[in-house]
MIDRENPA-857704 format. One record per residue (C-alpha): residue number from 1; residue in three letters; x, y, z. Coordinates in nm, 4 decimals. Each point is the difference from the previous one (the first is absolute). Last residue first. Layout:
BEGIN
(node NUM, "ALA", (X, Y, Z))
...
//
This chain:
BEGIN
(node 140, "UNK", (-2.3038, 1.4933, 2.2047))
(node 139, "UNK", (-0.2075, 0.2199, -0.2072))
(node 138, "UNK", (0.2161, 0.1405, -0.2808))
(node 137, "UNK", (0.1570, 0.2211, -0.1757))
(node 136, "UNK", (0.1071, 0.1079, -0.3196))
(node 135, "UNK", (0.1185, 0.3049, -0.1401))
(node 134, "UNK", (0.1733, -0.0163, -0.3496))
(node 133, "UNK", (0.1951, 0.3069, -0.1271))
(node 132, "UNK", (0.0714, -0.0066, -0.3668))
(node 131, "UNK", (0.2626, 0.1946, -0.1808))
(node 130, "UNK", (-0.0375, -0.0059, -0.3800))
(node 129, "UNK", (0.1454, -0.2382, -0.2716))
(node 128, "UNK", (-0.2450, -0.2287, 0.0125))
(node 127, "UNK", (-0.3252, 0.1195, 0.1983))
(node 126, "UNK", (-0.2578, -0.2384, -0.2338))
(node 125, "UNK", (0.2416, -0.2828, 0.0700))
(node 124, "UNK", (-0.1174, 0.0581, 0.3969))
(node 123, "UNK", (-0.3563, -0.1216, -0.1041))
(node 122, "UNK", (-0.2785, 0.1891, 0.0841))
(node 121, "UNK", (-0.3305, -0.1494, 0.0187))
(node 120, "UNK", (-0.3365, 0.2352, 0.0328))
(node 119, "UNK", (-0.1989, -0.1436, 0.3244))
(node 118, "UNK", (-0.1021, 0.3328, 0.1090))
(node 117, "UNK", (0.2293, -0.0626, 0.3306))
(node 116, "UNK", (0.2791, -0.1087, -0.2136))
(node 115, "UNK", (0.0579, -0.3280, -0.1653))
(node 114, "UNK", (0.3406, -0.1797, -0.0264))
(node 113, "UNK", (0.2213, -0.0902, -0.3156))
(node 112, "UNK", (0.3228, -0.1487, 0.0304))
(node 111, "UNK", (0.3312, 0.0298, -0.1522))
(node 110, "UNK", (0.3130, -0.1009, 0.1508))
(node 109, "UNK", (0.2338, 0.2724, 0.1326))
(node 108, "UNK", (0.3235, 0.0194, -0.1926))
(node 107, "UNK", (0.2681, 0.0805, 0.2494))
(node 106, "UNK", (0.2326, -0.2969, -0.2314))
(node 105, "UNK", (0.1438, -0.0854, 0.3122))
(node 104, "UNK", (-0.3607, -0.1756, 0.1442))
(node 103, "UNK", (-0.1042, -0.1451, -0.3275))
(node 102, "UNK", (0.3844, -0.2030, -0.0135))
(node 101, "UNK", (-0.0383, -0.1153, 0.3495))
(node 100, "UNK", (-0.3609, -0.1188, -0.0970))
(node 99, "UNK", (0.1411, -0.1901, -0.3227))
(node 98, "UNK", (0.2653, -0.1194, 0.2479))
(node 97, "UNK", (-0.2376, -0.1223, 0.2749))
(node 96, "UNK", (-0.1638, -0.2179, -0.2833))
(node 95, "UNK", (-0.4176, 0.0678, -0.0612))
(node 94, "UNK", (-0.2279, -0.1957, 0.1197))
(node 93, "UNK", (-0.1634, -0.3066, -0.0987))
(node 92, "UNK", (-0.3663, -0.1439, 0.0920))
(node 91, "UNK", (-0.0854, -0.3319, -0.0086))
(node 90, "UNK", (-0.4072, -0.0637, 0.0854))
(node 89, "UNK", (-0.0983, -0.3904, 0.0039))
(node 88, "UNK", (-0.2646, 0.0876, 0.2988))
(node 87, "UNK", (0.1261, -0.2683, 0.2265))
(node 86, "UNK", (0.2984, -0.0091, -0.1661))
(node 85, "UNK", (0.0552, 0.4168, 0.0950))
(node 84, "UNK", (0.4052, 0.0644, -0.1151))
(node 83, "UNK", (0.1923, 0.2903, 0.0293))
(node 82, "UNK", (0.3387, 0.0545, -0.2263))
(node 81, "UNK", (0.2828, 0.2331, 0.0213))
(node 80, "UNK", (0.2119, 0.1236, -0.3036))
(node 79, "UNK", (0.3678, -0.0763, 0.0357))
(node 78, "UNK", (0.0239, -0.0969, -0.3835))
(node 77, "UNK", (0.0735, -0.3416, 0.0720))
(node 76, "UNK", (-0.2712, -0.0280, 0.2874))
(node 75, "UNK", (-0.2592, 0.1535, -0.3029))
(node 74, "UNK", (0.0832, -0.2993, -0.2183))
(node 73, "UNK", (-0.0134, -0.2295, 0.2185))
(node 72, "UNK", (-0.3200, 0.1138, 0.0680))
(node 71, "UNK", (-0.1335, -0.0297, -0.3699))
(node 70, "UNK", (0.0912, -0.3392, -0.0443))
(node 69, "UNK", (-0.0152, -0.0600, -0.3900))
(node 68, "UNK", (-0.2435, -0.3118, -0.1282))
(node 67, "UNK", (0.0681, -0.1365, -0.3868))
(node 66, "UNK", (0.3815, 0.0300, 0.0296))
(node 65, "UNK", (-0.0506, -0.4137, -0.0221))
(node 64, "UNK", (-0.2191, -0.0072, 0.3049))
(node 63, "UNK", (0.2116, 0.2022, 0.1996))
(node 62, "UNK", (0.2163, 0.3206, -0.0282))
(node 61, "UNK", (0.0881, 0.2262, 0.2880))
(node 60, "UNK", (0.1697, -0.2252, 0.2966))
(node 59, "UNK", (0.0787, -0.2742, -0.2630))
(node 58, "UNK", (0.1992, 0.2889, -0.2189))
(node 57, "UNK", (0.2339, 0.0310, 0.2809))
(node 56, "UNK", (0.3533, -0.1298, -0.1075))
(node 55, "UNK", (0.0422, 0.2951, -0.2284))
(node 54, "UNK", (-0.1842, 0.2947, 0.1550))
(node 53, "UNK", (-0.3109, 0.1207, -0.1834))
(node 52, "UNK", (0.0845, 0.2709, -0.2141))
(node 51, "UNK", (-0.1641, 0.2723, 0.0845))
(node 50, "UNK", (-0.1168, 0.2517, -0.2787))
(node 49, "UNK", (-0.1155, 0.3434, -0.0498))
(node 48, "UNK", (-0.1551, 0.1317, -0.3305))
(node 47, "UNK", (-0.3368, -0.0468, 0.1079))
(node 46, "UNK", (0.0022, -0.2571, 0.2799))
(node 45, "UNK", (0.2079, -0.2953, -0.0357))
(node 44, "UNK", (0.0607, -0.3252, 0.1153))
(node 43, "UNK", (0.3271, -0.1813, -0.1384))
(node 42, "UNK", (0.2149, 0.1045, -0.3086))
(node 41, "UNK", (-0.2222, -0.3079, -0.2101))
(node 40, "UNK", (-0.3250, 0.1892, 0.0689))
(node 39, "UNK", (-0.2485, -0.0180, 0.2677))
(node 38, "UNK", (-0.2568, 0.2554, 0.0746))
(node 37, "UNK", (-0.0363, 0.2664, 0.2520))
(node 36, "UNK", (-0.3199, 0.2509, -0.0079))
(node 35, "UNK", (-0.1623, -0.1052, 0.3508))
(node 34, "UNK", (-0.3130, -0.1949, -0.0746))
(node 33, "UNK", (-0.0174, -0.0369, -0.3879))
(node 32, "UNK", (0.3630, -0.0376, -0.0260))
(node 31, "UNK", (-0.0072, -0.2784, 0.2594))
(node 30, "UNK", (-0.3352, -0.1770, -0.1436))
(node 29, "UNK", (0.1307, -0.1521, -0.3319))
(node 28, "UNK", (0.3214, -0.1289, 0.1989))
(node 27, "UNK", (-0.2116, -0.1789, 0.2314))
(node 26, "UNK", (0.0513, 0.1237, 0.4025))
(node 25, "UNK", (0.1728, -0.1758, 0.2211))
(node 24, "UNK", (-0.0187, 0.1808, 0.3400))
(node 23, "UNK", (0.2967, -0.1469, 0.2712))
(node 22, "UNK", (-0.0277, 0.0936, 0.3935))
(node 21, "UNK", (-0.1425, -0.3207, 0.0869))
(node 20, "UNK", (-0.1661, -0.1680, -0.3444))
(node 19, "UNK", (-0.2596, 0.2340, -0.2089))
(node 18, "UNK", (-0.1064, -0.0783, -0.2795))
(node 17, "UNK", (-0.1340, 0.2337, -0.2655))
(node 16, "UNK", (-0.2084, -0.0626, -0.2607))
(node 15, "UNK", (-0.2912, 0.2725, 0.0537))
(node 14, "UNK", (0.2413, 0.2404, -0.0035))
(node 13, "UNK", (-0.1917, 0.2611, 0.0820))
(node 12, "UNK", (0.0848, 0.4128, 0.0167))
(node 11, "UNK", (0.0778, 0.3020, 0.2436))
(node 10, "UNK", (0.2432, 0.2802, -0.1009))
(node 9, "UNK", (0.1380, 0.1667, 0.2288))
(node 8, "UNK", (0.4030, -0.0806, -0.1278))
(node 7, "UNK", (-0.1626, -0.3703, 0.0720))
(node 6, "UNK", (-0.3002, -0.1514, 0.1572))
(node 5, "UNK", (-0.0673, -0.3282, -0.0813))
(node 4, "UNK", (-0.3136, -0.1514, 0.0885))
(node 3, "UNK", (0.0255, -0.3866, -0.0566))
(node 2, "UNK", (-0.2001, -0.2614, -0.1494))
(node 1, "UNK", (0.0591, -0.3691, 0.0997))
//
C-alpha cells in the first residue's frame, strides 16, 4: 500500500508502506527519502541527532529483520503527535509540544511570507533585525 506522508511540511510517497492500527512501517530505503531519518547502529537518527531505540523495544520499531522501521512509534517516543486517514492512506506528523514550547520562549517569530494588496510577497525574514508591526484581521 502507498502512503502520503507528510512530515516537518514536507509531503512525499512511500509507496511501500504498511500500515497496521496506529503503526507505519516504512522500508529503510524509503524513510530517509520521506522524512530525513535513517537507521544506524546508535538508533534512528536525523542529521546529527540520534535516538536510540529503547532496549527491550526494538520489536515496536524494527521488523522484518531491521529491514522495515515504524515511523509512528517513532514519533510517540519523541512526543510528536500523529494523524492518520486509512481510507485515504495520508499520515501526517506534527511537531512535539516541547519543540513548540521551546519556539514560543525563544520570542523568535517564525518566518512566513504573505502577499499584499499588489500581490508583491513579503516575508517577515526580510524585516530581521527591525521592528515590525503586523495588523491582521479578520471576518468572523
Amino acid at each position: 500500500m502507498a502512503a502520503t506522508i507528510i512530515y516537518k511540511e514536507q509531503q512525499s510517497c512511500a509507496a511501500g508502506a504498511t500500515a497496521a492500527g496506529s503503526d507505519l512501517w516504512l522500508p529503510l530505503d524509503e524513510l530517509k527519502a520521506t522524512t530525513g531519518w535513517e537507521i544506524k547502529p546508535e538508533g534512528a537518527c536525523l542529521g546529527d541527532v540520534c535516538v536510540p531505540i529503547p532496549s527491550g523495544r526494538t520489536a515496536e520499531f524494527l521488523r522484518e529483520g531491521g529491514a522495515r522501521f515504524n515511523l509512528a512509534a517513532l514519533a510517540r517516543h519523541l512526543g510528536q503527535p500523529v494523524v492518520h486517514d486509512d481510507a485515504h492512506g495520508v499520515w501526517v506528523f506534527g511537531e512535539s509540544a516541547r519543540a513548540r514550547r521551546d519556539a514560543l520562549l525563544s520570542l523568535v517569530a517564525p518566518d512566513f511570507t504573505l502577499p499584499d494588496l499588489e500581490g508583491r510577497l513579503h516575508s517577515l525574514s526580510d524585516h530581521r533585525g527591525r521592528k515590525v508591526l503586523l495588523v491582521t484581521w479578520a471576518s468572523w
